[in-house]
C-alpha positions in Angstrom: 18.6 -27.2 -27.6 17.4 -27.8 -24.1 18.3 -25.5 -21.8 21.0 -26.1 -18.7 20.4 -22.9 -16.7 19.2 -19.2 -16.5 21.8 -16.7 -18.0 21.7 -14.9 -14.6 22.6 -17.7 -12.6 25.4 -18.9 -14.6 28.7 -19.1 -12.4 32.4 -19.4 -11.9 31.9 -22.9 -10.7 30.9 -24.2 -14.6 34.0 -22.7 -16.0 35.3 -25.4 -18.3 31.3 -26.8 -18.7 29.5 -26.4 -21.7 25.6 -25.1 -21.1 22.5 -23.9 -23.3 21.0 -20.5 -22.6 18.0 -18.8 -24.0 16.6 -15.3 -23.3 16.4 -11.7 -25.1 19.1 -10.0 -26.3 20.0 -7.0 -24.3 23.0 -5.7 -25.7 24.8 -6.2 -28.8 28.5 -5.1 -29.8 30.6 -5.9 -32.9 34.2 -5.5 -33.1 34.7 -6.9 -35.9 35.4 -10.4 -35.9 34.3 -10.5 -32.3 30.5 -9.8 -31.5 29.6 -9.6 -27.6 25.7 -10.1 -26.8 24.5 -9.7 -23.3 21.7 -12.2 -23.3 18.6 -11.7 -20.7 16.3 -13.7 -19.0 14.3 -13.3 -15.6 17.5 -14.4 -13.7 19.8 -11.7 -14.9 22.2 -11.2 -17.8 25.0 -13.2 -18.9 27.6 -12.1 -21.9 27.5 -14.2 -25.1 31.0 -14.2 -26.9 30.8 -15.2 -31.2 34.2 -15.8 -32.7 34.1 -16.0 -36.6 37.4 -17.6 -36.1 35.9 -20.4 -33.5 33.0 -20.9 -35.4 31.9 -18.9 -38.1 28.0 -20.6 -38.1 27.1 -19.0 -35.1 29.2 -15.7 -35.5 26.9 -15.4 -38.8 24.0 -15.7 -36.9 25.0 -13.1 -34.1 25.3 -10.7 -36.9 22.3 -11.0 -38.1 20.5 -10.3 -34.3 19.0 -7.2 -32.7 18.0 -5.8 -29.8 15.5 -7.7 -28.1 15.7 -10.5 -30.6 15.2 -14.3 -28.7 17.9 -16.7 -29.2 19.8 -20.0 -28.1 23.4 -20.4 -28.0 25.6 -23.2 -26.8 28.7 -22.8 -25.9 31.7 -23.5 -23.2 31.7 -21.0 -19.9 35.3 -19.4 -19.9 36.9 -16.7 -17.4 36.6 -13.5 -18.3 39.9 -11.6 -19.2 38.2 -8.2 -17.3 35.8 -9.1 -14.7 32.9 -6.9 -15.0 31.9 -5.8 -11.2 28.8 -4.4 -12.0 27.3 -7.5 -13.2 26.6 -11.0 -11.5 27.9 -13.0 -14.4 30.7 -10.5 -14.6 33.6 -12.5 -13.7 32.4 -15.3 -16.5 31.1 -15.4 -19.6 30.2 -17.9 -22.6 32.4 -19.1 -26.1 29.6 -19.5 -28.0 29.9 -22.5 -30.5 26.2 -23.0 -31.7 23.1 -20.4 -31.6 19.7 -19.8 -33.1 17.5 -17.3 -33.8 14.1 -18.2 -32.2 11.5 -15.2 -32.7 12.7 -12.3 -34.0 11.6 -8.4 -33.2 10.3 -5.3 -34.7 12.0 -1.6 -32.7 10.9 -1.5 -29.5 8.2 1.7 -29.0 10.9 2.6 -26.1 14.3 1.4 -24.8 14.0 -1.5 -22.5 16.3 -0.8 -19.7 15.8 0.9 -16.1 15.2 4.3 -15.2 13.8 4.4 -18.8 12.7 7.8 -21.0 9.2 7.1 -21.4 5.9 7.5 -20.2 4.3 5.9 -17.8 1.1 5.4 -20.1 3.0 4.3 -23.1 4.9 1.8 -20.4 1.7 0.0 -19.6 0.2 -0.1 -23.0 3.3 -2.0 -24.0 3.1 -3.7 -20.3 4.9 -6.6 -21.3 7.7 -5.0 -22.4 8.0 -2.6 -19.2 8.0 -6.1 -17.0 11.3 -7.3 -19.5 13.2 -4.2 -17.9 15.7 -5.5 -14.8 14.0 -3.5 -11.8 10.4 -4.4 -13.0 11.3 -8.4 -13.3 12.9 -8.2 -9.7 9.9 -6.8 -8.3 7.8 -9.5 -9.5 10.1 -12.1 -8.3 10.2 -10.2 -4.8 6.4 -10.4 -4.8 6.2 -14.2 -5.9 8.8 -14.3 -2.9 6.7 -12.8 -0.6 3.3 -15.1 -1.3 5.3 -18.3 -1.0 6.5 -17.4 2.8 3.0 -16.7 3.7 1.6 -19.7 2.2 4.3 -21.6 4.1 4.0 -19.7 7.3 0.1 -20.1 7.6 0.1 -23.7 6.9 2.7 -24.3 9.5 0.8 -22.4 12.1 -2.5 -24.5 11.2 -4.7 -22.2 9.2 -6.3 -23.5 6.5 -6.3 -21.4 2.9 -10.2 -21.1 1.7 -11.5 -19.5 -1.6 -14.5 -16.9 -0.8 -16.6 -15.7 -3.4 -16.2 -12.7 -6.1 -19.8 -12.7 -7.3 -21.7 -11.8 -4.0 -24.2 -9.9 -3.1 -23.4 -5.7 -2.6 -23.2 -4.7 1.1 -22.1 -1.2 2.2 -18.5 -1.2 3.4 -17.4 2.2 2.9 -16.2 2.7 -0.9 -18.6 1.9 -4.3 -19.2 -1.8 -5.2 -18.1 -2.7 -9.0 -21.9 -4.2 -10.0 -22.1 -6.7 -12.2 -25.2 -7.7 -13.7 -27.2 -11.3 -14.2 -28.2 -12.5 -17.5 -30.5 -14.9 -15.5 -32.3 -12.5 -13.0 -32.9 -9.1 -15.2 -32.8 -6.6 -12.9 -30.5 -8.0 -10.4 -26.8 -8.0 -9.8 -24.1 -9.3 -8.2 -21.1 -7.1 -6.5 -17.5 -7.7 -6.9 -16.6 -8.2 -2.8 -14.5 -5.1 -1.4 -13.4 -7.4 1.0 -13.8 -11.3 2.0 -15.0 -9.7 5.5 -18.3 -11.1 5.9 -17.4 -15.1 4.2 -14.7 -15.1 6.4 -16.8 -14.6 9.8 -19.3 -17.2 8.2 -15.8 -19.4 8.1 -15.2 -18.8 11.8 -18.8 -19.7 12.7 -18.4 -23.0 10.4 -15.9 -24.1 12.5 -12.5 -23.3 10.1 -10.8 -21.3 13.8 -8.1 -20.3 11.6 -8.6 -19.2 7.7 -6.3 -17.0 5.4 -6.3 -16.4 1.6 -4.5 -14.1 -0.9 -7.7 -12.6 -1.7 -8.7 -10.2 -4.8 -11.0 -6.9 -3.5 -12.3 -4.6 -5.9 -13.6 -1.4 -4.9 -15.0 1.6 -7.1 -12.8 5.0 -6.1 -10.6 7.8 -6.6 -7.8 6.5 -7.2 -4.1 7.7 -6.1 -0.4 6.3 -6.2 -0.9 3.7 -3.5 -4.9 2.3 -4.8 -6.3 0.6 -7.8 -9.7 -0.6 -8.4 -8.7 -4.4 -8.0 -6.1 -5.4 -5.4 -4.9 -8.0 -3.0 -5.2 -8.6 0.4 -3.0 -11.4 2.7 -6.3 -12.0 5.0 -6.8 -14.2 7.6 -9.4 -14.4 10.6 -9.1 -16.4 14.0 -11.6 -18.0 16.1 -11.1 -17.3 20.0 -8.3 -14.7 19.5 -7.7 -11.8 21.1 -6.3 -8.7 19.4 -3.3 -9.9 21.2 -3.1 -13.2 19.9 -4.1 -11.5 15.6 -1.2 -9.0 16.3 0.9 -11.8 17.5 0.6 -14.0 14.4 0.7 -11.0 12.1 3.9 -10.2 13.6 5.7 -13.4 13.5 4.3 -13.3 9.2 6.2 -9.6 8.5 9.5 -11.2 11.1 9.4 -14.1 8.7 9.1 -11.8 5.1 11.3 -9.5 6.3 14.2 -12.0 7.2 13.5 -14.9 4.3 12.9 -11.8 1.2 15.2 -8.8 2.4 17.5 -10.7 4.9 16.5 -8.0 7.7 15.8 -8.8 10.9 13.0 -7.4 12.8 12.6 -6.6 16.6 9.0 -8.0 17.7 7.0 -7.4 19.4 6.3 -3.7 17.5 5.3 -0.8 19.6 1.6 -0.1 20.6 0.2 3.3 20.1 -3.4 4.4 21.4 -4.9 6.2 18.2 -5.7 9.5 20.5 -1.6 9.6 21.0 -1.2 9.1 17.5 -3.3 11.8 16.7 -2.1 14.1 19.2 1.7 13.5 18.5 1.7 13.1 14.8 -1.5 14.1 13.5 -2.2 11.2 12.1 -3.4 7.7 12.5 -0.4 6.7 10.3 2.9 7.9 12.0 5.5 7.6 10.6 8.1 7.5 13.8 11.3 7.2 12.2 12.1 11.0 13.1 10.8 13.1 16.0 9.2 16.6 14.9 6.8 15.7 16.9 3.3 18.2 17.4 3.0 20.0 20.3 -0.1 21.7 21.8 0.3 25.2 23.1 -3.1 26.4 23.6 -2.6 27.1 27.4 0.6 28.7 26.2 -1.9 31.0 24.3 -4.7 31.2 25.0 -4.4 34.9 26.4 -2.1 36.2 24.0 -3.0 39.5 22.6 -3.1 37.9 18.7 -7.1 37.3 18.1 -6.6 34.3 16.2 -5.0 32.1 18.8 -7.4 33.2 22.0 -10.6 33.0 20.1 -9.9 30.1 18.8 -9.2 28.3 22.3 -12.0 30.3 23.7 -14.3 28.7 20.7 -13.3 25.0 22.0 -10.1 24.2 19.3 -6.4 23.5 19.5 -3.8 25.7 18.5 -0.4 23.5 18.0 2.9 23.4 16.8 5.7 21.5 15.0 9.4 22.9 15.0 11.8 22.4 11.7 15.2 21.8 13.1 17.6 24.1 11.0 14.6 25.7 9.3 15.3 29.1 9.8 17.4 29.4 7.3 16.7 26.8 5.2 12.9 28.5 4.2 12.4 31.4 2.9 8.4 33.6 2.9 8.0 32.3 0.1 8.6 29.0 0.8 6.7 28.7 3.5 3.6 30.6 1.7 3.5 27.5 -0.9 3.2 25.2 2.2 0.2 27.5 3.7 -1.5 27.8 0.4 -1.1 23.6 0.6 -2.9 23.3 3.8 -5.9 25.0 2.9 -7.2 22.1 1.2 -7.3 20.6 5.3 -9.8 23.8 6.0 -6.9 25.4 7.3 -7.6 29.2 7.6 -4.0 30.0 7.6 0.1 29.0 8.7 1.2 31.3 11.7 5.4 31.1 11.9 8.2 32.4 13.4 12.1 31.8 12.8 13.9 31.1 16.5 17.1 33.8 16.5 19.5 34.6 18.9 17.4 37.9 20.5 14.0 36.5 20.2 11.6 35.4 17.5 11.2 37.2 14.2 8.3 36.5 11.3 4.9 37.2 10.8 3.4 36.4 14.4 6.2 37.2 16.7 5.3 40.5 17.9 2.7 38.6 19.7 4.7 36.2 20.7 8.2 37.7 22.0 7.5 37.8 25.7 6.8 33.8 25.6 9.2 33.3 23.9 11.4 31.7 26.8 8.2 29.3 27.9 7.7 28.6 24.1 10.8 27.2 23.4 10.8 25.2 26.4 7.3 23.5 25.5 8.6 22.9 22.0 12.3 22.1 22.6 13.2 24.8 20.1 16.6 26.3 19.3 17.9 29.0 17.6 18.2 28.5 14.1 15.0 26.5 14.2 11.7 27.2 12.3 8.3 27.3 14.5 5.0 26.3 12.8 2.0 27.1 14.2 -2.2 26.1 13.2 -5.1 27.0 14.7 -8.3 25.0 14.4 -10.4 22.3 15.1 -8.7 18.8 15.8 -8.9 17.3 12.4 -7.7 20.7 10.8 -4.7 20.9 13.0 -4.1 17.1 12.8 -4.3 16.6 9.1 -2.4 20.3 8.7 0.3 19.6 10.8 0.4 15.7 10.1 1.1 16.8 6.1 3.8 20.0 7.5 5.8 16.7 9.1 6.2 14.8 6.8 7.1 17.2 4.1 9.7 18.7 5.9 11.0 15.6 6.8 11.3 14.7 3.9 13.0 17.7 2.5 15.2 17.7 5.3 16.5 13.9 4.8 15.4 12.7 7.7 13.5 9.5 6.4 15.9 6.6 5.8 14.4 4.4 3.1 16.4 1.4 4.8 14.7 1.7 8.0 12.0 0.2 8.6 9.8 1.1 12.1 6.1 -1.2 12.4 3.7 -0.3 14.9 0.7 -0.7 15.9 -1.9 1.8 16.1 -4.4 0.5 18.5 -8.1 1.5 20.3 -9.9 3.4 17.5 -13.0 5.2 17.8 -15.3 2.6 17.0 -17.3 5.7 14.4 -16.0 8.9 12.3 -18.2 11.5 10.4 -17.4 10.5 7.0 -18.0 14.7 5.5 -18.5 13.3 1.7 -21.2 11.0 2.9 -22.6 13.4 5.3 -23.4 10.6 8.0 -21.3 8.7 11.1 -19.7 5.7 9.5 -17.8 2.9 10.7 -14.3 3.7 11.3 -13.0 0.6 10.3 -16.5 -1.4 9.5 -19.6 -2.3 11.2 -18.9 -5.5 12.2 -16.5 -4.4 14.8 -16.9 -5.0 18.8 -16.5 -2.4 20.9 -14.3 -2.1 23.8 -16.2 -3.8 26.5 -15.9 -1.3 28.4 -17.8 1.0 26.4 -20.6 -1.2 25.1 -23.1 1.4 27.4 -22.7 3.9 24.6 -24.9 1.9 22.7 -28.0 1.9 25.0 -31.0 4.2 24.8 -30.0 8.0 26.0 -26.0 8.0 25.4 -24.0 8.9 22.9 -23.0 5.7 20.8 -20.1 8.0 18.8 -17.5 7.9 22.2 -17.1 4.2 22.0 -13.5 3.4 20.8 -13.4 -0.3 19.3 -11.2 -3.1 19.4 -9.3 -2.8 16.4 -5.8 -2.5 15.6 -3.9 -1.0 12.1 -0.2 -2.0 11.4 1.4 1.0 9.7 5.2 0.6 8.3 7.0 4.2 7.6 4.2 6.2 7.7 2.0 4.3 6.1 -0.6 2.3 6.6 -0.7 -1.8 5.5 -2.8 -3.4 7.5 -5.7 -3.3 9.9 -8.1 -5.7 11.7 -10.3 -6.0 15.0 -12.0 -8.4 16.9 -15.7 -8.6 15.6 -18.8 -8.8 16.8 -20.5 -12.1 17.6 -23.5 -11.0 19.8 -26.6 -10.4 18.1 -27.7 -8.3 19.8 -24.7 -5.9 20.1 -24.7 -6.0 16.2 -28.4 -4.7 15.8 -27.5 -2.0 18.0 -24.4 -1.2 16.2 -26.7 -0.9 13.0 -29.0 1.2 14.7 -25.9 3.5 15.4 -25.0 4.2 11.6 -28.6 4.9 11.4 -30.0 1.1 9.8 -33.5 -0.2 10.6 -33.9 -3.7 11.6 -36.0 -4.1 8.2 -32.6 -2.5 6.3 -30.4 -4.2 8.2 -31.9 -7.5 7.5 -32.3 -6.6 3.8 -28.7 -6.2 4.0 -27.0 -8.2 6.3 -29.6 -11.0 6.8 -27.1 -13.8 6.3 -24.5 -12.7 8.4 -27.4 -11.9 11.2 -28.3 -15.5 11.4 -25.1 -16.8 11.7 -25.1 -14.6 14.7 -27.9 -17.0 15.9 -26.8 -19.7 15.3 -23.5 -20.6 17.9 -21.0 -18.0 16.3 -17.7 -18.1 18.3 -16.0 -15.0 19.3 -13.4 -14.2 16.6 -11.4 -11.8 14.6 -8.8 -11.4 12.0 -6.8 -8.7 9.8 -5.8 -8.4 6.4 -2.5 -6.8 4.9 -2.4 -5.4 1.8 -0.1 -6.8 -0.4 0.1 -5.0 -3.6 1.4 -1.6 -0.5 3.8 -3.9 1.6 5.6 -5.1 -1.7 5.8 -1.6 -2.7 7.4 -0.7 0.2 9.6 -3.8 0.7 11.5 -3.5 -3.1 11.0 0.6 -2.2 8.8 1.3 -5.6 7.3 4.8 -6.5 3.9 3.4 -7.2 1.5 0.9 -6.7 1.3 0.0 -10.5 5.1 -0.7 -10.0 4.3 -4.1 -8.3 0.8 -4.8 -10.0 2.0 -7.2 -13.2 -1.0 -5.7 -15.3 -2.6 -2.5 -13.0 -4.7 0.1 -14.2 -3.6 3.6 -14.9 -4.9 6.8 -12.7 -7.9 6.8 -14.4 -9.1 3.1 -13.5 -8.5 1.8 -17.3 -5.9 -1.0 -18.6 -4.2 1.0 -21.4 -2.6 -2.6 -22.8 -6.2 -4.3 -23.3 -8.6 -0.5 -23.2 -10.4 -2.2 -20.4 -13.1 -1.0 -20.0 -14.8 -1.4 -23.1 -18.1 -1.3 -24.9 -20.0 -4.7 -25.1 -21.6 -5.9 -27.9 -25.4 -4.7 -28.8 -26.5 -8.6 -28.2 -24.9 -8.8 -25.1 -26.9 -6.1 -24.0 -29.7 -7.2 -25.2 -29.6 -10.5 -23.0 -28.2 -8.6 -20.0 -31.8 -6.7 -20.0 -30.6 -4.1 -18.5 -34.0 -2.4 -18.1 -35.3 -3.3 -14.5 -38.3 -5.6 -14.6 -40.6 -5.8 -12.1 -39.3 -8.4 -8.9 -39.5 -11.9 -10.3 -41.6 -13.9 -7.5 -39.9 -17.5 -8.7 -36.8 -15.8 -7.4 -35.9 -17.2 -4.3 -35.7 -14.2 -1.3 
């Protein structure tokens, strides 16, 4: 039989027309001499009606069907005596007068519907099956929606979509390559790129001015709900842009998603936050500004008072600051609160100060030392009475990442973040370096290949401190979270050899490394810069999934490994055996 249309998308207007559907069965009832199948494909579900009085033939072969059997049936689309609201097909369904069974199945190893009793790691094992359910299929179909508007809008806005490689050379860029090695050159390997970032700058200085790609980056780390080892970015890079001009573009991209895959409009242009104001306000570099709590600092407000911790620690150079829960007082208990101190230790945190806001003053742990500001307090921090005051002493990063995490769980808690709306903004002139503790070293805060804010390119000369320079780059977080980030890059020479001298490169290291891109400097590279989004976290936001792996057709499972294929796997003894793994000396007929 050939078929005349997905079972999902059959519709009132065929009533009376006679069609061919094929798909899995989802459901299957017998009454008797009636048996009801509700047949699914990709589309949706449409119910299959067997009469042994119409025709016995097919009836016999509904009978002999299971769950998650394939079929075929012809038959004539009739209106439904009780319309079925819950379903798209529900006002229809189909007499069935012919049918076949085209591949039949063994008991599924778990029930293949949503919201289904099974474990994640069994779910992926049996991936195939887990993409079959409803909510899983829609997601993929929302992601194939979302790469076919950003193919269209790049190509109507004149970039051209270019291929860069995945077997390159390794370069640092902040995470651990994936190596893999060269059956040709013992010895030597090739790195799986964590990024296109340095093909696409060789693009801009071959004269593409506008390049994007839906590009595969792998990168060797810890991974987490929202990161797997391989994922994919929507990147693009500009020639003679300014941040104004990438944010621009980028906007009019999530205006046109947003509107063509969810039907929502968005305001543009998004908001622009300085990173220090982003820090300051919401302790972190990803607000999430959908509810106020906002941090406050009250280390004037303290830095006198009689309770050691507070003075010494504004005497000593830090911050003491605040959130305030609205309704928290009674709403938190001690105890509840002690879980959330015993939480921000893992921020270096040497403790949550608190008090509850009441009618005659504070009461809780701290407020003995804090009763007689309590008026000027509660005016700094627009508390009321009923409220819940949070305090953290420290240095910046302890009281930013501390509080950051306080405000977001209690929003959280508290209801206050609507899954249905959805703020962008842009989080804009980063420090152009951060001290990366787990390295142990200044890093790039977004990578080295980022200019500086003009005015701050003296930071790099002899006798000043290169770490003050903030950077022309730009992040676009959604919700709280960040999906994107970019900059304008660096197409002087001479201001990238200093900016390797600042992350503590040689010239000889630096040309080891980056020799390529340094000649392109060289050689007539236009001023330029880009962004890239990642995809794999906007779709997860956009159809509102738990996980990453939730809109990943085959991702890997916490522990970086494929549980359907047991990637990765041992190799065969003669594949190692040409792989050589032992380093040789340097072959000389390689070329440098």
């Amino acid at each position: 039989m050939k078929r005349t249309n997905y079972a999902g998308e059959t519709s009132e207007q065929q009533i009376g027309q006679e069609v061919v559907v094929k798909g899995w069965v989802a459901k299957r009832r017998n009454l008797g001499g009636l048996i009801f199948i509700d047949l699914w494909d990709r589309s949706g579900i449409v119910q299959l009606v067997f009469d042994e009085k119409i025709d016995p033939a097919a009836f016999e072969i509904a009978n002999q069907v299971r769950n998650q059997y394939v079929i075929e049936a012809h038959g004539l689309v009739r209106a439904r005596k009780e319309v079925n609201p819950d379903m798209k097909t529900g006002k229809i369904e189909i007499e069935v007068k012919e049918a076949s069974i085209l591949a039949k199945s063994k008991p599924m190893p778990f029930e293949i519907v949503d919201d289904v009793d099974a474990s994640e790691e069994l779910r992926l094992k049996y991936r195939y099956l887990d993409l079959r359910r409803p909510e899983m299929m829609k997601r993929l179909m929302l992601r194939s929606k979302v790469t076919h508007v950003v193919h269209r809008y790049f190509e109507k806005n004149g970039f051209l979509d270019v291929e860069t490689p995945e077997l390159t050379r390794s370069t640092p860029e902040g995470a651990r390559d994936y190596i893999v090695p060269s059956r040709v050159y013992p010895g030597s390997f090739y790195a799986l790129p964590q990024s296109p970032q340095l093909f696409k700058q060789l693009l801009m200085a071959a004269g593409v001015d506008k390049y994007y790609q839906i590009a595969k980056c792998f990168r060797d780390e810890d991974l987490r709900g929202d990161r797997q080892p391989e994922f994919t970015q929507i990147d693009t890079e500009m020639s003679f842009a300014t941040p104004e001009d990438i944010q621009a573009m980028t906007e009019g991209l999530i205006k046109d998603v947003m509107k063509e895959v969810l039907d929502i409009d968005v305001k543009t242009p998004f908001p622009r936050m300085e990173w220090q104001e982003a820090m300051d306000k919401y302790g972190t570099d990803k607000p999430d500004t959908r509810f106020e709590m906002l941090i406050h600092d009250i280390s004037d407000l303290v830095k006198d008072s009689s309770f050691k911790v507070f003075s010494s620690t504004v005497a000593a150079g830090n911050y003491v600051r605040a959130i305030v829960v609205p309704g928290g007082a009674d709403k938190y208990s001690r105890k509840d609160i002690s879980k959330q101190e015993d939480y921000i230790k893992r921020y270096n945190a040497k403790g949550l100060a608190w008090v509850k806001v009441g009618a005659d003053g504070y009461n809780g742990p701290v407020a003995k030392f804090l009763n007689d500001q309590a008026a000027e307090l509660n005016a700094a921090l627009d508390a009321k009475e009923g409220d819940l005051i949070l305090i953290v002493a420290g240095s910046f990063h302890v009281v930013c990442d501390s509080l950051g995490y306080l405000r977001n769980h209690f929003a959280e808690e508290l209801g206050l973040t609507d899954p249905n709306q959805w703020n962008y903004v842009w989080i804009v002139n980063w420090p152009m370096f951060e001290y990366d503790e787990g390295f142990g070293k200044w890093i790039a805060a977004h990578h080295p290949f980022t200019m500086l804010n003009p005015e701050d390119l003296h930071y790099l000369e002899d006798g000043e401190d290169p770490h003050q320079a903030h950077a022309q780059s730009y992040d676009i977080v959604l919700n709280g979270q960040e999906i994107g980030g970019g900059s304008i890059r660096i197409h002087d020479p001479e201001i990238q050899e200093k900016v390797f001298k600042a992350l503590g490169y040689s010239k000889e290291k630096a040309q080891a490394r980056f020799g390529f891109l340094i000649k392109a400097l060289e050689l007539g590279m236009p001023p330029e810069g880009g962004l890239a989004i990642g995809l794999d976290r906007w779709v997860m936001f956009l159809s509102q999934a738990d996980s990453i792996r939730d809109v990943i057709a085959f991702p890997k499972n916490s522990k970086a490994v494929e549980p359907l294929t047991a990637a990765p796997a041992r190799v065969s003894e003669q594949q190692l055996e040409e792989l050589r793994l032992e380093v040789p000396a340097e072959d000389e007929d390689k070329e440098d």
